[in-house]
N, C-alpha and C positions, 0 to 999 in steps of 0.2 A: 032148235039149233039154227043159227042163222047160217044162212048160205052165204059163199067167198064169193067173190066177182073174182074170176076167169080174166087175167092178163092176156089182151091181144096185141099180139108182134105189131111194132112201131111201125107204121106206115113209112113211105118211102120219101113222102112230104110232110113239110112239117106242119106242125097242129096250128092252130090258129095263134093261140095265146106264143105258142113260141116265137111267130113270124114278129108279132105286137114287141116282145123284149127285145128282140134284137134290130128291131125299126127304132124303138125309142131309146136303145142306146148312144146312140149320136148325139137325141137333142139335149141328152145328159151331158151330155161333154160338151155341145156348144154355150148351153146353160150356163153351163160350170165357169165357163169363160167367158160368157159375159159378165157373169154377177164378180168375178176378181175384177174388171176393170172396173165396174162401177163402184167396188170398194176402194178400188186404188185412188181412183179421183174423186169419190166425197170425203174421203181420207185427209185428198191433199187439199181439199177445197175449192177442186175445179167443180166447174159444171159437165153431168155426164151425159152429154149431148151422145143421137144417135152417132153423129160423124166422130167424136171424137173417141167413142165405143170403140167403135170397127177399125180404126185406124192403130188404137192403141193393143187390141187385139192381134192383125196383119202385124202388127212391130214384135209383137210378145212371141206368138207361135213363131212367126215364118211365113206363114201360107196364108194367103190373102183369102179362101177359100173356105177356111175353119168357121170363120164368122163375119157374115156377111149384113145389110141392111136389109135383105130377101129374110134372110133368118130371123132377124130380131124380130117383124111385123108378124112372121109365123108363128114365132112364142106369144105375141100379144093376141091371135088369137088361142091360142091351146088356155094363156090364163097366165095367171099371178105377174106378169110383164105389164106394163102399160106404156104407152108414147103420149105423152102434151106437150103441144105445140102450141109455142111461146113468141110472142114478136120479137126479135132480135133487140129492141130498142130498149125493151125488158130486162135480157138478162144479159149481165156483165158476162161476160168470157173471159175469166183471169186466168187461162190458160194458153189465151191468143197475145201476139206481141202489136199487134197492126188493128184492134176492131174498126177504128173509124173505116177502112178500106172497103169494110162489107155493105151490102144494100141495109140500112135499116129500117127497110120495111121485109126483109126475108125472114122468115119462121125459122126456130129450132125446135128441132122433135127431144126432149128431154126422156130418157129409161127413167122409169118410177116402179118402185115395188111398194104399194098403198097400205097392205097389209105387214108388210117388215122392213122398213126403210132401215134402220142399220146398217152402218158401213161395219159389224162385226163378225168374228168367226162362226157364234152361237146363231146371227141373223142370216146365214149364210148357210150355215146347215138346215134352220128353218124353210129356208125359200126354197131348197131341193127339194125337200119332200114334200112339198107343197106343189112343185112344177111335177113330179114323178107321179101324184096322183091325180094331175089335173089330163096328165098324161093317156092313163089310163082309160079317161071317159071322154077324148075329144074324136073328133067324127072327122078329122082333114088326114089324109092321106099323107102318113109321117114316110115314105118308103120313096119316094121320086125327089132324093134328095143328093148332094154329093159325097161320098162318105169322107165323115171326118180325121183327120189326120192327128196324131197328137205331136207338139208344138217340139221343134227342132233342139238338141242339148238333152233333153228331162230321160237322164237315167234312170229316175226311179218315179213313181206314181204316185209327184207331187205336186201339190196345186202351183201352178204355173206364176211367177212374178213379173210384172210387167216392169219394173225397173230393171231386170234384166236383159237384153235382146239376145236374142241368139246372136251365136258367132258363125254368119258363113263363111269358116275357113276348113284348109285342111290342115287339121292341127297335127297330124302326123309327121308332118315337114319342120316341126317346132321341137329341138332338142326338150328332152326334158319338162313338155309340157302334158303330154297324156299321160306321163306319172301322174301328175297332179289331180288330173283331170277323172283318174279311173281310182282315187283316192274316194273313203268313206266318208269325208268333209265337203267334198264336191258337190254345191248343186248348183250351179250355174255362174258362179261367180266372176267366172272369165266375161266383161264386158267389152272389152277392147284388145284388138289385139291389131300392134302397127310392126312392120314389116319395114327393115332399111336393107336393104340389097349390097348382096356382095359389091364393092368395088375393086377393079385389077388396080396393079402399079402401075405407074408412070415411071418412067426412070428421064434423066437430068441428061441434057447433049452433051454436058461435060464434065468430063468423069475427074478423079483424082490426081491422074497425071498429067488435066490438062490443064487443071488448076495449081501446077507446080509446085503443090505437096512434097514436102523431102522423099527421101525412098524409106526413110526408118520410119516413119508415120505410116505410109501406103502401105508399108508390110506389116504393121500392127491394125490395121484395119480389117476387121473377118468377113465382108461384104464385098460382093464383084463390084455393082454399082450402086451410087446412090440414088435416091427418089430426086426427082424433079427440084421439091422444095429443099432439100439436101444440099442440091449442087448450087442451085443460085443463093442459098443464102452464104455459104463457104466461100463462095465469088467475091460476093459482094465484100464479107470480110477479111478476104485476104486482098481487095482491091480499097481499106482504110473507111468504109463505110460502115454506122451506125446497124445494127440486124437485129428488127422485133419479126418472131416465128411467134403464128397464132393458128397453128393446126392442131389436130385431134390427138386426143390421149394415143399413146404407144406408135406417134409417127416419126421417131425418132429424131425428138427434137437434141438430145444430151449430145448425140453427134453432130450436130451444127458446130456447138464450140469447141467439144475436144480436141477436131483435128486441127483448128486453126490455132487453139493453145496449145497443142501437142508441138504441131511446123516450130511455134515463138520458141516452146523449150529448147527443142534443137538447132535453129538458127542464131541465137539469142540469148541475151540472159534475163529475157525479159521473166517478168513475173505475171500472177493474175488472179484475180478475187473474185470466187464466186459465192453468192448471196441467195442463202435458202429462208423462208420462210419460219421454218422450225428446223426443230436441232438434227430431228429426226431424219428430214429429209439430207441434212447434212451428213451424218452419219452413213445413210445409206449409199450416197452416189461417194463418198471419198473411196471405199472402198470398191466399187467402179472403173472409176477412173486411174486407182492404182495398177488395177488389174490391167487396164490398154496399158497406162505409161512401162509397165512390164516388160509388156511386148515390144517396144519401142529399143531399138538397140542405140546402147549410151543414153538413156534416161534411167535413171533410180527412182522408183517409186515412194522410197519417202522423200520426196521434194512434194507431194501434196500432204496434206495435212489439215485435221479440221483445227478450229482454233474458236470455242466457245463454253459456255458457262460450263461444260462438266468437262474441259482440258484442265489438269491436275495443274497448281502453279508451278512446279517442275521442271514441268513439261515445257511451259509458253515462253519461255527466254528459246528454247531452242528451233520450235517453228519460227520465232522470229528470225534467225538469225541463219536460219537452213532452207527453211519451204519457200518454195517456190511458187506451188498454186494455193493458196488458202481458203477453205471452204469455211465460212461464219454466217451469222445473220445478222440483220439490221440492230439489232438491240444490243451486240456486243460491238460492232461499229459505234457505233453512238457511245456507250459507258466506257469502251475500253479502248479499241483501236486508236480513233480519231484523237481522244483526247491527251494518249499520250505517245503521238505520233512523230517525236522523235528520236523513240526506242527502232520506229517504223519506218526510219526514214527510206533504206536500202529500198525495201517492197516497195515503197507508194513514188520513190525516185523511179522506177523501172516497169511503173504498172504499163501493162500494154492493153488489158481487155480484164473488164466487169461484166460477169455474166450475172442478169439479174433472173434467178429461172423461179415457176409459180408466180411470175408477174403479176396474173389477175385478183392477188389475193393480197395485193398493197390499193388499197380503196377506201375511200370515206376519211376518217381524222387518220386513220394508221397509216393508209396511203399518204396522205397530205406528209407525216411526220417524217417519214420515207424519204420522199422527194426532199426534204431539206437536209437530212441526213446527208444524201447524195450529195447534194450542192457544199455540202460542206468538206466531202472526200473530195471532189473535184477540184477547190479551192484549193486544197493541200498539195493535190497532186500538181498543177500548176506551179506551186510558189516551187516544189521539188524536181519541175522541168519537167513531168511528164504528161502524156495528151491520152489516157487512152477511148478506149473505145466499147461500144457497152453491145453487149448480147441480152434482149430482152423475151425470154420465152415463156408462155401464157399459154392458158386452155384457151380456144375460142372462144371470144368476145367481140361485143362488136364495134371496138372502135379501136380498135388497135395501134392507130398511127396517132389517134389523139391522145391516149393515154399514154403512151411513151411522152409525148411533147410534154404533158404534167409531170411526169415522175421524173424524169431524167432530163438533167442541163442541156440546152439545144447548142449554147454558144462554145465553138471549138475554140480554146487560145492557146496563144503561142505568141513568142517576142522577136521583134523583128531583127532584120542582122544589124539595120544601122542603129537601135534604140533598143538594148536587151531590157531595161528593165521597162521600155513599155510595154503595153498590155495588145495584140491585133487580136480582132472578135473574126476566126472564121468561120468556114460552113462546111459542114461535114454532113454528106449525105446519110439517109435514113434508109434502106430496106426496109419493106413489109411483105411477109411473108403470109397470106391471111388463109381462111379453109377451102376456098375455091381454088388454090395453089395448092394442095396437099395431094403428095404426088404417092403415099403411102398406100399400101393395099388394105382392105379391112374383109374381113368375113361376113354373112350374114349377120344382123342382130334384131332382135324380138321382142318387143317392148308388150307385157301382157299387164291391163289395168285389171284389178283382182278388187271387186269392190263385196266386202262381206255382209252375209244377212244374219242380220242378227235372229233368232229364234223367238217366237211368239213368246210374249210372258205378260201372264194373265194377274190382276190385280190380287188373287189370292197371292202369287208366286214374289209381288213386290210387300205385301202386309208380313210374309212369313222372311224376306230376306233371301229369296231361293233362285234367284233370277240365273240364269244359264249365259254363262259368258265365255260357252266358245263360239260364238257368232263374233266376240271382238275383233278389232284391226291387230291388236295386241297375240290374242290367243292363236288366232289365223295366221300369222305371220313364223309365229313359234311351229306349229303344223308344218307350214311348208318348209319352214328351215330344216325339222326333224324327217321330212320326207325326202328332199333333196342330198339331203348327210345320208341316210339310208341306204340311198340308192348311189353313193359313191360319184355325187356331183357336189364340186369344188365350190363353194359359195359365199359369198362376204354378204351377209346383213347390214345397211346404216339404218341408223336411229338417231331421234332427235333428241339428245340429252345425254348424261350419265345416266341417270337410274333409270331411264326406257331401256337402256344396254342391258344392264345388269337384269330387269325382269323377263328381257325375252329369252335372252341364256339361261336362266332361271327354267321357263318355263320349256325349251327345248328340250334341256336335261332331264328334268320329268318326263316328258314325252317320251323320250328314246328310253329311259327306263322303261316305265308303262308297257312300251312296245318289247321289252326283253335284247334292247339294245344298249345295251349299259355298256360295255366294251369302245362303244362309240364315243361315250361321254365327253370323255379325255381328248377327243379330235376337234373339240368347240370349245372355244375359247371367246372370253371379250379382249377389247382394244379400243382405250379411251385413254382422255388426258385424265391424270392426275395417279395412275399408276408407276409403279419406278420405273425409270432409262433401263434397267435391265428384265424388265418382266416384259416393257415394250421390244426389246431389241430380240427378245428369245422368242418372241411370238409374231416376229418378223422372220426371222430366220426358220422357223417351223413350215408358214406360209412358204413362204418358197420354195422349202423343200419339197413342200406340198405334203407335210405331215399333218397338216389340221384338213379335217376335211370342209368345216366351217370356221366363220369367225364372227360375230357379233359386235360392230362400231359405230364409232359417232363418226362425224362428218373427218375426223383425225384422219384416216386412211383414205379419204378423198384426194391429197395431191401422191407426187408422182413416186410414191415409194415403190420401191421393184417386189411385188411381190410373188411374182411368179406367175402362172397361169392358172385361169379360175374360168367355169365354166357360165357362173350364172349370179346375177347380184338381186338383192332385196331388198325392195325400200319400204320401209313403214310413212306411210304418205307419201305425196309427189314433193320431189327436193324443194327448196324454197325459189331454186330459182334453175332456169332454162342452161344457163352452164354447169352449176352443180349438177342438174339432173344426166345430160353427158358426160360430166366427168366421174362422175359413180357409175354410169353405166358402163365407162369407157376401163373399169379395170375388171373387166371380164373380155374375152375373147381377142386376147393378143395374140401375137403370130401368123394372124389371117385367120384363125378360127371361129367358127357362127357361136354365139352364145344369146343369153335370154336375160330379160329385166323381167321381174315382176312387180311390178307398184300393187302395193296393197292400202287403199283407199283406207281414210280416217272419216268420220261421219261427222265431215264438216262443209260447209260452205265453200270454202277453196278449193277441195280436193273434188266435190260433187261440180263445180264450176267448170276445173280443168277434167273431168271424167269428159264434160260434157262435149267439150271440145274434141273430141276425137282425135281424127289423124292432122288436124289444125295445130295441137297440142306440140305434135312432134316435128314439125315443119315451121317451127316460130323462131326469130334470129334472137339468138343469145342477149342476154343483156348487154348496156352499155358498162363500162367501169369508171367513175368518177374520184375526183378527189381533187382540192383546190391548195395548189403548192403556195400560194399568195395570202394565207389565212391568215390575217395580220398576228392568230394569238400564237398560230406554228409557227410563224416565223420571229416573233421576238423572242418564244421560248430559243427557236436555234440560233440565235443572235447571239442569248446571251453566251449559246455553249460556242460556239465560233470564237466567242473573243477569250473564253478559256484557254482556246488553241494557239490565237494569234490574237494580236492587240485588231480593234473593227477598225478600216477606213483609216489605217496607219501607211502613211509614206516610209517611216521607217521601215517594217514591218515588211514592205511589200503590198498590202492586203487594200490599199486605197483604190485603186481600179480594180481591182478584181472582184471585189467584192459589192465594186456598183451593176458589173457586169451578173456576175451570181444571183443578186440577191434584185429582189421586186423594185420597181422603179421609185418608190418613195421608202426608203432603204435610209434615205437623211431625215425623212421625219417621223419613221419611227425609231431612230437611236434618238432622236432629240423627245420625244416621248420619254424613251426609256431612263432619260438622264436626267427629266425632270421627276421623274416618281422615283428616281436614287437605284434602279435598280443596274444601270451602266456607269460608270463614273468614266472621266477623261483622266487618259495615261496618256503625255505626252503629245504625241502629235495624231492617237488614236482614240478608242473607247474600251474599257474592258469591264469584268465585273469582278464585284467586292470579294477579296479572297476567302471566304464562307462559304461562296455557293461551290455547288458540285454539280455534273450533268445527272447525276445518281438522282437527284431531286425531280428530275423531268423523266416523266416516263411516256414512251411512246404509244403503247401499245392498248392501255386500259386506264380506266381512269381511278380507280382502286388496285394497290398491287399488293395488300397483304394477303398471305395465304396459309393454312392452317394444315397442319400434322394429324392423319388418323392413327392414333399407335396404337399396339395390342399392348395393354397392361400387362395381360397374361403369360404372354412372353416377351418379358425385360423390356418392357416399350417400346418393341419392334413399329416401325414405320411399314403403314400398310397402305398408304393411301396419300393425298393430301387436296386440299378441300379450297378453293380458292373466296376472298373475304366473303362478296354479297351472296356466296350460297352456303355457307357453312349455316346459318341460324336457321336455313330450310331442312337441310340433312344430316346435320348431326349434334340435334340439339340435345337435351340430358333425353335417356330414355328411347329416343329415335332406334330405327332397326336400319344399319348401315350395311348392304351388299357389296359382298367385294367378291369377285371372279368366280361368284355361287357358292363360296366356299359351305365344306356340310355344315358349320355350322354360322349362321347370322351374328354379326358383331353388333351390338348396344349399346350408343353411346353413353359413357357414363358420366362425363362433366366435359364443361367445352371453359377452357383457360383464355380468358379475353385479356388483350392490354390494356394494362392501366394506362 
């Protein structure tokens, strides 16, 4: 019978072998973190020099202290490390932006693992056990060391990313971002996080009654005072001056003109045209501005009225003949107003001010198309005696006073007393209102760059099809949307396209399913073009009420629809451009309240570019806004629709000086062009075109304007959709899977009907 060994009570010190594990636990975890950056840079193709080890290490943890030059030489001797030192002259550094700067006669010390060079997962678990048994048998005093910290962020006990850095902030000061942050998706993804500081108001030395506002205006005004940028710009147009305002989203630009159209309604019978962009934004601010003129004792709120493609024909004899302010946009100016503008004569004899508001988004040919539009209202307005005066409001951009000079006629006229039908070119000052003038309060706002890792996936995982794609920008994005709805934070999604729309709603819905939030579903909605004016206008109206807790769009909800107050926006990529990017952010946190961006990075070059950039990124001046009013081809097309109007360069007519004045200085040689290739002909003592053409034939806006019907068969060929020409053979060709607002079940297109 063999004998037991007799357990003796644990000494009061510890044994030897135990002091040994928990001495060599350190060089485990320093190990650990060297061999990830030397994966990280033979990965990316850098050389893993010792300097650029340790530095990429200090950046990854945190702590300068984790892993040092001191350490790495102590791994080289314990074993499986090694250093050669390489003349600089040698080896390229395609990770330096400067080499020529350095000595090249200085050494770099190169990390080699001889035995498992591998930049892989499997080489990597290799090299531990390899370093843990060389561990074991080495003779250097592993205990006189600092003890290792693990690396700043890493909730959970995972191998640390160096394209990550920690974030030293307090993110607790950030609405709505340690939601995110203590979410199960979380591992380090927050790369940047920029900070813009509350700013107070300003308010204006001269308030409403100093600027001689009627008293029915002042007392429809629900504001003590106005902002700074408020009062001088009202100044400047109740003292007959030009006013471009180019301050920030919800600085209350819509009251710069109301009050001084409001004063003309009641002093006056003047009239006034204001020019949205889209119908939408039309729609939205008429009902606005009813609601002031309401308030206004002795104005009737229907004297405004919108007046565009969906006013029933009805309807538009009697805004003509009643309204007062007319809300339209550029495209119905052009097709309808201008050309048959002496149903119009009353308005455009009486106009006093053109508000051109979303300024910045007349640029390039549309812009160009724009601008001669104008010139052609102008012209009109002139021959019908009136001068008025243009309100031009914009997101910040940065050339504000230039882009006015482009878009809008600089030459004021008017006819003199001794000579009425001649033409006097005057000058009429310009205001510019620009962001350093913005006298508006704003709340904190927190711009977090959210860049995704995608999850390892091993070559079995791509041969079988299996690849794990919630690491996407796409799936990540649906995450947070379904995170922030959960948690009862207001939040608009933009995306770049229609069908990125429709997949991320897609995949949010699932999510909150998933999660046993199905109740929720119904508070996420999309919001893109090509759905109907009434599905857009109920999910406008939802917004506001703040009945959706989410909304998923394209760049459509970017100008200034009033949607209420929202706490936090979400962008799939960084915008395309430094205005867009503010003005998506800017429709979160109105009324002075802090709110947050999250940019969720795309794994691309621009996005990894502008990551890179940091707080550089959010401190860059907006773009400039371009557009050439002088395009010889914009301007023949508007030639021709001008002599629609009026005979060109007719004395009888009126239109012979004025139209030298309007129109670009060689004005005679491109009509004399036009009448040599037959498309002007001479009437009289002017030019017009061949009664055939129509301005319907010129379009402004695109250079393809057919557009296509998604209808359900299945119920009586309801219209569900509609599909504009050059994307229709992308998305709803025979057999295609067509998403519309997630509905349960996917529509298929079944034949697509082309013109003959």
């Amino acid at each position: 019978m063999s004998k037991r060994k007799k357990c003796a009570p644990s000494p009061s010190t510890d044994t030897p072998s135990t002091a040994k594990a928990e001495a060599t636990a350190p060089w485990c975890q320093r190990f650990q973190l060297l061999d990830t950056c030397y994966c990280f840079l033979v990965a990316k193709k850098a050389i893993p020099s010792l300097n650029t080890i340790v530095s990429l290490a200090t950046h990854m943890s945190g702590n300068p202290a984790n892993l040092t030059a001191t350490h790495v030489r102590q791994m080289v001797s314990i074993g499986v490390v090694e250093l050669n030192a390489q003349p600089r002259d040698k080896v390229v550094q395609q990770d330096e932006f400067n080499p020529a700067s350095r000595d090249p006669h200085e050494t770099i010390e190169l990390v080699q693992f001889p035995d498992v060079p591998q930049p892989s997962k499997r080489a990597s678990t290799k090299r531990m056990l390899l370093f843990q048994r060389a561990l074991q048998t080495t003779s250097l005093d592993l205990t006189n060391v600092p003890e290792f910290e693990a690396p700043i962020g890493n909730k959970r006990s995972k191998s640390a990313d160096p394209s990550s850095p920690s974030i030293p902030f307090q993110t607790s000061a950030i609405p709505y971002l340690n939601t995110l942050m203590q979410t199960s998706y979380y591992d380090g993804q927050v790369v940047h996080i920029e900070t813009i500081p509350t700013r107070p108001a300003r308010f204006g030395h001269r308030q409403l009654s100093d600027l001689g506002v009627c008293d029915a205006v002042r007392q429809a005004v629900l504001v003590d005072k106005l902002y700074s940028h408020q009062s001088d710009a009202i100044a400047a147009l109740l003292e007959g001056q030009h006013v471009v305002i180019s301050t920030s989203t919800s600085s209350g630009k819509s009251m710069v003109y109301s009050i001084p159209v409001a004063h003309s309604l009641v002093t006056s019978q003047a009239t006034s045209l204001f020019l949205f962009p889209t119908k939408a934004l039309a729609q939205d601010q008429v009902q606005s501005f009813r609601s002031f003129l309401g308030r206004c004792n002795g104005l009737d709120p229907s004297i405004c009225a919108t007046y565009d493609g969906d006013t029933a024909m009805a309807a538009r004899s009697s805004v003509r003949s009643s309204a007062r302010v007319i809300l339209t946009n550029p495209d119905m100016l052009h097709v309808s107003i201008l050309p048959q503008h002496k149903v119009w004569r009353t308005v455009l004899s009486r106009l006093k001010y053109i508000v051109v508001d979303e300024a910045h988004m007349y640029r390039g040919i549309f812009g160009s198309h724009v601008a001669n539009v104008l010139r052609r209202l102008f012209r009109l307005c002139y021959l019908y005696g009136s001068n008025p005066q243009v309100v031009c409001c914009s997101a910040s951009i940065q050339n504000p006073r230039e882009h006015f000079g482009w878009l809008v006629p600089q030459q004021s006229l008017c006819s003199t007393a001794d000579n009425p039908s001649a033409v006097q070119v005057c000058s009429r000052g310009v205001a510019v209102l620009e962001p350093e003038q913005d006298g508006s309060p704003c709340g904190a706002k927190y711009f977090v760059v959210w860049r995704p890792k995608p999850p390892p996936t091993t070559s079995l995982d791509l041969n079988q099809n299996n690849q794990d794609m919630t690491g996407s920008t796409i799936f990540q994005s649906a995450q947070i949307l379904a995170t922030l709805v959960a948690a009862k934070v207001h939040t608009i999604a933009f995306c770049r396209g229609r069908k990125l729309t429709e997949l991320i709603l897609d995949y949010t819905h699932s999510i909150l399913r998933s999660q046993k939030l199905g109740h929720l579903v119904a508070r996420v909605k999309g919001y893109r073009g090509g759905y109907s004016v009434e599905s857009r206008r109920a999910i406008e109206t939802q917004l506001f009420r703040q009945e959706l807790l989410g909304v998923v769009a394209t760049n459509a909800l970017e100008l200034g629809i009033d949607i209420g107050s929202l706490e936090c926006t979400l962008h799939l990529g960084f915008p395309p451009s430094i205005a867009s990017m503010w003005q998506q952010a800017g429709r979160a946190g109105r009324s002075g309240k802090d709110s947050m961006a999250v940019i969720v990075c795309f794994d691309s070059p621009l996005d990894a570019y502008n990551t890179s950039l940091g707080s550089a990124m959010f401190h860059k001046l907006p773009e400039a806004v371009v557009l050439d009013p002088n395009n010889s081809q914009v301007v023949q097309q508007h030639l021709l629709c001008a002599s629609l109007e009026l005979d060109l360069l007719s004395q009888r007519c009126g239109t012979n000086a004025i139209d030298r004045v309007m129109f670009p200085n060689d004005v005679d040689d491109l009509v004399a062009t036009m009448v040599a290739k037959g498309t002007l002909m001479v009437s009289g003592d002017g030019f017009r075109v061949p009664a055939s053409m129509s301005v319907k034939d010129i379009t402004i806006r695109d250079i393809a304007q057919d557009g296509y019907n998604v209808v359900d068969v299945d119920d009586d060929n309801k219209v569900i959709d509609t599909i504009p020409g050059h994307r229709v053979f992308f998305q709803a060709y025979p057999a295609a899977a067509y998403l519309h607002q997630v509905r349960f079940m996917r529509y298929f297109a079944d034949s697509l009907d082309l013109p003959i």
